[in-house]
Each structure stands twice: as C-alpha cells, then as structure tokens.
N, C-alpha and C positions, 0 to 999 in steps of 0.2 A: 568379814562382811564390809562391804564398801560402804562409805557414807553416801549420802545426798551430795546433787552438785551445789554450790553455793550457787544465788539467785544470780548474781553478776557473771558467772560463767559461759562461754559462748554457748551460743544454742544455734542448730541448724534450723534452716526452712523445714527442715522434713522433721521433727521434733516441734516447734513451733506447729506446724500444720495437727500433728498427734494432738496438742495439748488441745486446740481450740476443737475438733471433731471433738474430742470428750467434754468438751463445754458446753460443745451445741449439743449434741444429747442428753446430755442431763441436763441442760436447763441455766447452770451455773457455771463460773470459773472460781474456782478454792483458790486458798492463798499461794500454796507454794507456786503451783504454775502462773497464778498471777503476777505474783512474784521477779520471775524467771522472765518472760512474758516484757513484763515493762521494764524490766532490767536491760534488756536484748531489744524494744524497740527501734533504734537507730541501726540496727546488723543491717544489711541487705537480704530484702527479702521479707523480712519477720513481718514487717508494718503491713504488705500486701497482703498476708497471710489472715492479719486480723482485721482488715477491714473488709474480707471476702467476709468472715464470719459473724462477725457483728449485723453489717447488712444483712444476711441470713438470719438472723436472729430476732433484729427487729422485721422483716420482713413474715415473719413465720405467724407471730402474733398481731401486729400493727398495719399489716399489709401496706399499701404503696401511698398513702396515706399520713401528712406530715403538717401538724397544727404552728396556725399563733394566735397570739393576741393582741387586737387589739386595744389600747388602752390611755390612761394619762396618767403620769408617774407624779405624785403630789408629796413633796420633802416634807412632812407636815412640821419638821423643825430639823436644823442642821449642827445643832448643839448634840454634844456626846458627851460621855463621863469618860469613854476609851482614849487611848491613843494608839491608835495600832500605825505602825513607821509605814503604811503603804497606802494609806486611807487619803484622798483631798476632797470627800466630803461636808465631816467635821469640822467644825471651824469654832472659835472661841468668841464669846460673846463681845468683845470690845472689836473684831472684826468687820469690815464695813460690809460683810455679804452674808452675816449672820443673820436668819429669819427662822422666825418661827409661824406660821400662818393662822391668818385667822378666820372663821367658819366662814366669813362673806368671801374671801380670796379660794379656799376649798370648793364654796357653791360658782364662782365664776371660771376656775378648772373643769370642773364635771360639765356644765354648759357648753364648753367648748366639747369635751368629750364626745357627748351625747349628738351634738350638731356633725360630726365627723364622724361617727357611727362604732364607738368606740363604747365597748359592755365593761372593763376593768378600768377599776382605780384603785392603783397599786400606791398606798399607805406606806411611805418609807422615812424611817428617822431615826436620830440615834439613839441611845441606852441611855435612858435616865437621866439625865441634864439635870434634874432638877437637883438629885445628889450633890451636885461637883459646884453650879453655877446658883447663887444666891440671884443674880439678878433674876434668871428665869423664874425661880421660885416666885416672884415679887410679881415677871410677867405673868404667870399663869394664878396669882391670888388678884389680881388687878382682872382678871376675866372670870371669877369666881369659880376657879379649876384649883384642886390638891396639888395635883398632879398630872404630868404627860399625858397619863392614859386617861384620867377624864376626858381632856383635849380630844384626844385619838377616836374615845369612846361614839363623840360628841361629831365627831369630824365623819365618821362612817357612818351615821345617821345620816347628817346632811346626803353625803353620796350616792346611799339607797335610797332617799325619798326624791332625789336631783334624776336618777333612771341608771344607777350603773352600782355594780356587784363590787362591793369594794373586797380588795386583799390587803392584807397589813403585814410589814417586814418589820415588827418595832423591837428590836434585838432580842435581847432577852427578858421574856416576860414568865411570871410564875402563874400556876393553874388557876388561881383568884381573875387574874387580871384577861387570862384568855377566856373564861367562865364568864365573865362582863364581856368581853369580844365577841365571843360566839354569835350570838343575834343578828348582828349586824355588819356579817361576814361572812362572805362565801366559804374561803379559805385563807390559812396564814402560812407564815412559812420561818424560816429562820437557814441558813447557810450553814450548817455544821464549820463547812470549811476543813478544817483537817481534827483526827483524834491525837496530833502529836503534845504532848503535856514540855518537849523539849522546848518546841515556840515560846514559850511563856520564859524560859529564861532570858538572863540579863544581857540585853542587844539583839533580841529575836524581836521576829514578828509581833509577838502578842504580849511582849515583858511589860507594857504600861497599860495594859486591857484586860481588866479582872474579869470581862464579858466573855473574851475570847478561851475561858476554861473550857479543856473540852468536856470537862465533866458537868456541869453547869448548863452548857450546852445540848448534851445528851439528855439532863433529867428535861430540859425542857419539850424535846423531841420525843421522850415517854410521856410527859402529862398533858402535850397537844393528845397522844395515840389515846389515853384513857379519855379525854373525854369528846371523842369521838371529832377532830374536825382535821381535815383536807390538809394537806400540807408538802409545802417545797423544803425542800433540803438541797445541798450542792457541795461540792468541793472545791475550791480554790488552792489554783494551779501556782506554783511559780516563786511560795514567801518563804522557802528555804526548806519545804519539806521535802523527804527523800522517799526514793519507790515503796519502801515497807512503809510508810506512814500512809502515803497513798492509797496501797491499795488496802491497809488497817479502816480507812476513813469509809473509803464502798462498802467492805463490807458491815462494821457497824451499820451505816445506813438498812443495809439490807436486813443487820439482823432487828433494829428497831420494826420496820415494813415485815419482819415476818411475825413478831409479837402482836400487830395491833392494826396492822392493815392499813396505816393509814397516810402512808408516803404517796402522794398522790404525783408528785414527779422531782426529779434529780436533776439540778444544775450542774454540769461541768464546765468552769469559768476558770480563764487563766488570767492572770494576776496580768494591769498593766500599769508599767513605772508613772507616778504623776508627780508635775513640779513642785516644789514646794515641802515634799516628804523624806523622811530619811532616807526610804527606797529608790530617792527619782534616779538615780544611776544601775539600778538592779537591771538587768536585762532580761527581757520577759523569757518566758523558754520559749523552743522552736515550735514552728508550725507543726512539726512531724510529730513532737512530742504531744501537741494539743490533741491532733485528729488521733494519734495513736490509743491517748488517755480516755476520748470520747469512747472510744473500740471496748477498749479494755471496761471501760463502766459498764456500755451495753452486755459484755459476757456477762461478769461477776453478777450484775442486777437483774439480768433476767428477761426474758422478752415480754415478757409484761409490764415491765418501768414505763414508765414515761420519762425521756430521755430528753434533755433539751442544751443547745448552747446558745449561747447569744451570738447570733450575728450580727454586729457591730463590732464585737470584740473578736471578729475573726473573719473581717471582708475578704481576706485573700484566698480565705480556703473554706468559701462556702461550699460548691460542691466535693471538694475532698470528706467535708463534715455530714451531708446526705449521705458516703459512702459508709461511715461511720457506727453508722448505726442508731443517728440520734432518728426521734420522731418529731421533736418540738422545736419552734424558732423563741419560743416565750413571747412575752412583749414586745410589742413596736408600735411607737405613740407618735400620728401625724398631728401631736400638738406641744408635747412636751419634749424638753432632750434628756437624757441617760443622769443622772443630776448623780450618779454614782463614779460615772467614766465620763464627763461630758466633752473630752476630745473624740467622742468616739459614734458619731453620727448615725442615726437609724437607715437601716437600709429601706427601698421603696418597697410597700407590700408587691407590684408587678415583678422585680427582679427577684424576688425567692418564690416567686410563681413561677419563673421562669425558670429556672434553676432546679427546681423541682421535674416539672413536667422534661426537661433536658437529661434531668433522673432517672426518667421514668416512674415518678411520681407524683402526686397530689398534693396542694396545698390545700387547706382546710381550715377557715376562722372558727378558734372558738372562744370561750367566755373564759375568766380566772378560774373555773376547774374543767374537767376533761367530760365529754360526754358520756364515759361509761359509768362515772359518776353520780350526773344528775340522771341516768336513767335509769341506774341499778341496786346504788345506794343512796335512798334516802335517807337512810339513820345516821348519816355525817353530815346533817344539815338541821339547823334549829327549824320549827315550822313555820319562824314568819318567810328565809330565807327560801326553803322549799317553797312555799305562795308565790317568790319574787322569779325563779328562774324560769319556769315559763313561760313569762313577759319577755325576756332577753335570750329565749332559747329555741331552739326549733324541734320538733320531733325526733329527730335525730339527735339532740344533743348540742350542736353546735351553736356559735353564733348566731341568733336572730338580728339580722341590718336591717338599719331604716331605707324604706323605698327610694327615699330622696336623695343619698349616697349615687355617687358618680362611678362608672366602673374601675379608675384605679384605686377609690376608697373602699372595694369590696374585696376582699377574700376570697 
C-alpha cells in the first residue's frame, strides 16, 4: 500500500482543482489538502485554482457585498511587558515617544471620530506594562488606577458616552478582566497569530514574549467564547512560521468558532519588516503568497467567516485580495494612522469603493461588529451595549452616518 504524498510534493492544476471542488462542497478544506494546497501555492497554475474558489465561497454566503470600518485607532499606552523581535510599536518607558493616554486626550480622539462619521474605537495597547515597568505603576497610581485595565476600563466609558462603540485589542486578558470589559464593548479581539510553541524558542519570534504562548492565547480565545462576546482573531504571516503551522493556526481558529460561536471575524495580516527591530532585515513574504494565504483561510473557515485583510498592508494587491475571498477591509481611520504599522498609510474609503464595484462588488460601512450580529444575535451583547447600537446602526445592520458627512466620508 502506497503512502500519502508528502505535503511539499508537486501537485497538478488538475489535482489542486479536485481538492478545492471538495472544499467548496463541504464547506471546509481539512488539513492534509490544506497542506498540499499551500505547499504547492507558487506551482503554475495552483494559485488561479484557489482564487476561483474561494471567491466562490465567499460569494456563495456573503454575496457581492464587502464591509469596513470606520474608525479611530486610540494606543491607549504603548508600553509592553513583550518583546516580540518584529514589533515597533512597544517602546520602553525612558523612550521620548512613549505614552500612555489620558481620559481628556481619549475624549478629544472620539470628537474627532465622531465629527468624520466614524462608529469604532479600536482600544489598542500593550500586555501589562505595569508588570515589567515600575514607573508606569507610579503613572497609573498617580491617576488612581491599579492597573492598565482600570485605565482601559475607564477609557471605553469615556468613548461610549463620546458616540462611538468601542473595540479593545489589550493582549492578553484573563476572563475577570474581559467580565469588567464586556459592558462597555461592542467586541474584543486578540490576534492568535500562529499555534506554533517553536516561536517561542531561543532567537524566534516570540522567545522574549510570555504573551505570545499559543497556549495562553487559546485559553483566552475560549473564555472570550464562554462568556459570550464578538470577537477578532488572525494570523500573522511572515515571523518564521511554516505551512503546517499555518494551516494548524486556521484551523484552531475554526475549531474554537465551532465550540462557542463566537469568532465574529479572521484577520490574515502579513508580517511587515520595521526599523529598529531585530526583524527589520527579514523580508516580508510574496504578494502571491499573501493572496494565496487569504484563498486558503476563506476554504479552511468556511463561507461563513468574516474574512478580512488590511489594506494598507497590501496596496499593491488589493484587487487580487477581492479575488481572494476575503469580505472585510477592517479599519480605516480618516483621523488616526495604523500606530501598529505606521509606514503604512490608510487607503481613501472612494478607492476600495472603487475596486470593489471594478469587482463586481459592493462596498458596505459597518460598525466594530458585523450586521448579522447586531440583528440575530443579541445574546453576545451586554444590555447596555445592545440600548447603544441602534443609535450607530441602521436597520440593516450597518453603519449609521452622520447627515453632515461629505460624500467621500461615506461608505
């Protein structure tokens, strides 16, 4: 009896073609062909194969119909306990561009938001500062805060009563602390990033970032799903992981969202070199490989994900990424810049309307979660948050803009 091919094995168009038809009917791509699949993306041929499919896949469920948001990106402090070698957001407290924010600079963000027609504020900062950094301790008892997350707690108040639905990306939090979040949060999310435990070794990726456990990370992505709140998850492309870990990472994702239902959508972001960092020589991977990866997420998750890549982090091949399979552009802030990638400039909401419709699709504003959400599940929403989305939603679920918006600030 013959064994299996090894996943690196060549594979023909016409085999490639086999795998994704059984995908697109059942709904799924399993690991081995996944495997095979993204091993073989670069062949001639293969990549075409999966991006017919994928687009069929999100087109089957999501129709021609392709969301974003927008928003303003609030660092609410840029201190970390991490070191991950590819990060230049972190920065250390004796740094002249280290900040931590305070509830008046949060309330003068959201103003602006709110004046540009903008329903999310995405809560981004790093993993427990107050751990590693004494001085921060000293800033947040000097404002009669414990700790980050009072700050945090304190800071998405402000941005609900300010008119805009805040989201929080604040690394790793345990179920206590997202139990105090819930309220006064649409949805959170947290970047899985990769299930690889090799990263974590000495001169990897994640060998100085106790955050970056994938296991650690998973329990967190189960006791978001217990107690019931919206949430982003992603992958990140590029930090030394290999196709099995890859496609180990989707499927985890998938199998948390089939436990608990509550993967509300999937970033696939590819890693970009920044100065300063141990990675800044690493070269990003290929474009072929990003759109390929986006393909391969759409099988594996299903045509029901909510798919999304950032377009900033991949100008050159925005419509190759509508072919893709993705649905979502995520974020895009006509007030704040990318404070994660900030070489990497927001595109205009008119040019992914444009690019859409040259699709043969739709672009669609909506708010930090997805309209099938706020119209089908309430029980993933605390009840003051369900009172708030109304104000900032339409019937249909989407964006509700202010009338005084100009037509290239609308969606």
């Amino acid at each position: 009896m013959s064994s299996p091919p090894q996943p690196d094995a060549p594979l023909s168009v016409a085999h490639a073609t086999s795998l994704v038809a059984e995908a697109l009917d059942s709904g799924r791509l399993e690991r081995a062909p996944a495997e095979r699949l993204g091993a073989n993306l670069l062949r001639p041929g293969v990549l075409e194969v999966l991006l017919e499919a994928a687009e069929a896949s999100k087109r089957r469920h999501k129709g021609d119909v392709v969301t974003v948001s927008r928003n303003v990106f609030i660092p609410l402090t840029n201190l970390c306990r991490n070191r991950c070698t590819y990060c230049g957001f972190a920065k250390q407290p004796d740094s002249a561009v280290a900040h931590s924010y305070s509830l008046e600079e949060v309330a003068e963000v959201v103003r602006g938001g709110v004046l540009t027609g903008c329903t999310e504020a995405l809560m981004c900062l790093g993993d427990k500062p107050e751990i590693a950094y004494r001085s921060h301790r000293d800033w947040l008892a000097a404002r009669g805060y414990d700790s980050t997350i009072d700050l945090l707690v304190e800071a998405c108040k402000v941005a609900l009563d300010g008119g805009m639905l805040p989201h929080t990306n604040a690394g790793v939090l345990c179920a206590e602390e997202m139990e105090r979040l819930r309220p006064w949060n649409a949805s959170m999310g947290l970047m899985l990033e990769t299930t690889s435990q090799r990263l974590r070794g000495r001169g990897m990726a994640h060998y100085h970032a106790p955050d970056k456990d994938p296991a650690v990370r998973i329990r967190m992505h189960e006791e978001a799903g217990e107690l019931a709140i919206p949430f982003t998850t992603g992958v990140l492309l590029g930090i030394g992981e290999n196709v099995a870990e890859r496609v180990d990472t989707l499927l985890t994702i998938r199998d948390l969202d089939a436990r608990h239902h509550h993967i509300q959508e999937t970033i696939i972001q590819p890693f970009h070199p920044k100065p300063g960092t141990r990675m800044r020589a690493t070269a990003p991977i290929r474009d072929d490989e990003v759109v390929g990866w986006v393909a391969l997420a759409r099988l594996v998750l299903g045509p029901r994900m909510n798919l999304q890549a950032p377009p900033n982090l991949a100008p050159e091949m925005l419509g190759r990424l509508l072919r893709a399979g993705l649905n979502d552009w995520g974020g895009v802030s006509p007030v704040t810049i990318d404070f994660i990638n900030p070489e990497a400039p927001w595109p205009a909401i008119d040019k992914l309307r444009a690019l859409c419709k040259a699709g043969g699709q739709r672009l669609r504003d909506r708010g930090p979660v997805y309209p099938e959400w706020i119209l089908h599940r309430p029980e993933f929403f605390d009840p003051q948050l369900r009172a708030a989305l109304p104000c900032l939603a339409t019937d249909e679920g989407y964006a509700r803009r202010p009338h005084r918006q100009s037509r290239e600030e609308a969606a």
